[in-house]
N, C-alpha and C positions, 0 to 999 in steps of 0.2 A: 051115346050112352046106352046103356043095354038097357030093355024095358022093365024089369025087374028088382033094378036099381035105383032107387029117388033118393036125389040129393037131400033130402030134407032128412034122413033116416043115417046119413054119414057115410057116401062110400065111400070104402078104403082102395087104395092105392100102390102098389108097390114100383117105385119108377126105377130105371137102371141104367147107368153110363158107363155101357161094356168096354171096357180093357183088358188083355189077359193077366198086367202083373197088376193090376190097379182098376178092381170096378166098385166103381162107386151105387149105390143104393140106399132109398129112403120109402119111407111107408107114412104115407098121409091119410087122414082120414075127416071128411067135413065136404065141405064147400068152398066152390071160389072165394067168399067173403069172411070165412072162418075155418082155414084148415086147422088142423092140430099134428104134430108131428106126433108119431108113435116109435120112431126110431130112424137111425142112420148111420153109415160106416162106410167105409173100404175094405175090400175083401183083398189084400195083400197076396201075392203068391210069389214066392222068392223068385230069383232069377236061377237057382241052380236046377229048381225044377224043368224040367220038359214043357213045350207048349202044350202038350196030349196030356198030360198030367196036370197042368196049369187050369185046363176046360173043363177037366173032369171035377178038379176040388171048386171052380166058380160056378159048375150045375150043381154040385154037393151043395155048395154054403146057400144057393138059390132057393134051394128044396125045402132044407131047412128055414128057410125063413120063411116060406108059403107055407109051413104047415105050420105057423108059431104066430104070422100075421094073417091070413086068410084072407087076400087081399083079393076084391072084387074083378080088378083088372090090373093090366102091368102096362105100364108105357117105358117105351125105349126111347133114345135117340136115335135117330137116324142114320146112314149110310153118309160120311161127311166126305167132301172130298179133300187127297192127300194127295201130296207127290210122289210118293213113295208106294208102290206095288207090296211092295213085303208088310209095310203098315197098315195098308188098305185089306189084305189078306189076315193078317192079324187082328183086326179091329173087327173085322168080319166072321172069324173063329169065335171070339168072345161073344159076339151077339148072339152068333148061334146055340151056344150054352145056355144062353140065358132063353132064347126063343124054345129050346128044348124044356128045360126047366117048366116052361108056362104052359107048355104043351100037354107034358105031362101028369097036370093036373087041371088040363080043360079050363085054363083061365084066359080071356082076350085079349090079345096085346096090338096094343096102338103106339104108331111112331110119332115124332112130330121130328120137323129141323134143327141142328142148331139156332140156325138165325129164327127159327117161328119160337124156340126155347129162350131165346135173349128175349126177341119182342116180348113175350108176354111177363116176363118178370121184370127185365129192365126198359122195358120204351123204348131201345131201340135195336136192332138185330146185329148190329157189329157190335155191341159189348163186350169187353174183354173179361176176362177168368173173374180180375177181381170185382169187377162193377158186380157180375152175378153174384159171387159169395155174399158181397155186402148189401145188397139187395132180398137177397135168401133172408137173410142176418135177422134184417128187418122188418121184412115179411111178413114172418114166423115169429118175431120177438124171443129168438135167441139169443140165450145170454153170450155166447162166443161163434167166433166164425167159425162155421164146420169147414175141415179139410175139403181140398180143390176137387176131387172127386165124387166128396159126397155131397158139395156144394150143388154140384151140375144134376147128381140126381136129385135132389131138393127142387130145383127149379125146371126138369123135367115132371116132376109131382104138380108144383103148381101150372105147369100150361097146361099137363092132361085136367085137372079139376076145371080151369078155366074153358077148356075145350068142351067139356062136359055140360056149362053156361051156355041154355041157347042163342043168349044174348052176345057171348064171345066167343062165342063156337066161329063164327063169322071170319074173326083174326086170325086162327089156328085152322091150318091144313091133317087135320088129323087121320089118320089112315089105319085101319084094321086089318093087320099083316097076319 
């Protein structure tokens, strides 16, 4: 947690689950024991688009959201592993938009796991898509389940707050990329 920043005061959060036709983002703001959400979506990017074209509109809609949320720090997911090189290379493009994005305006961004992103919202780290959404759900005391993508950044939001807990800092491997 950066020293400038007390929980007690609400930091904001903007988490992100880079995809290039599908990144998911949410903007939390509170405490481990009291987030509040301030927003969430999917940034959609057609498929007729280009991948170059695709990074460029997912650092665009980034930007914009950092000068509309003013979000203290940004947490990603992690580097996951895939069978697939061309997915692995993709997945890796989008993060980089987003890592640029935060760059951009000198915000620190922290990764965590998948599996450190399941523990900490669902208790156990092989949770599947829907355990997390419905966990998210609950959470948060939202009235509907957000979409799968913005599910994952919802519960990337809560293990970075919980990381930020020096009491649960412990369970989370959190990293300042």
């Amino acid at each position: 947690m950066r020293a400038d920043v007390e929980l007690t005061h609400g930091m904001r959060v903007l988490a992100i689950d880079p995809a290039v036709r599908n990144t998911g983002y949410a903007i939390l703001e509170g405490d481990p024991r009291k987030p509040t959400v301030l927003g969430y979506d999917v940034i959609h990017v057609p498929k007729n688009i280009l991948q170059s074209g695709a990074l460029s509109a997912i650092r665009t809609h980034l930007v914009h959201i950092i000068k509309q949320y003013q979000p203290d720090e940004i947490a990603v997911e992690g580097i996951i592993y895939v069978q697939s090189h061309r997915t692995a290379i993709s997945m890796g493009a989008a993060r980089a938009a987003a890592l640029i994005a935060a760059a951009d305006h000198g915000i620190p961004v922290y990764e965590y796991s998948p599996k450190k992103i399941k523990m900490a919202v669902v208790g156990k780290g092989t949770a599947d898509k829907d355990q997390v959404a419905f966990m998210v759900r609950a959470l948060l005391g939202l009235a509907e389940t957000p979409p799968s993508d913005a599910a994952d950044a919802l519960a990337i939001a809560l293990a970075h707050l919980q990381a930020s807990d020096p009491i649960r800092a412990k369970l989370l491997d959190r990293r300042l990329i």
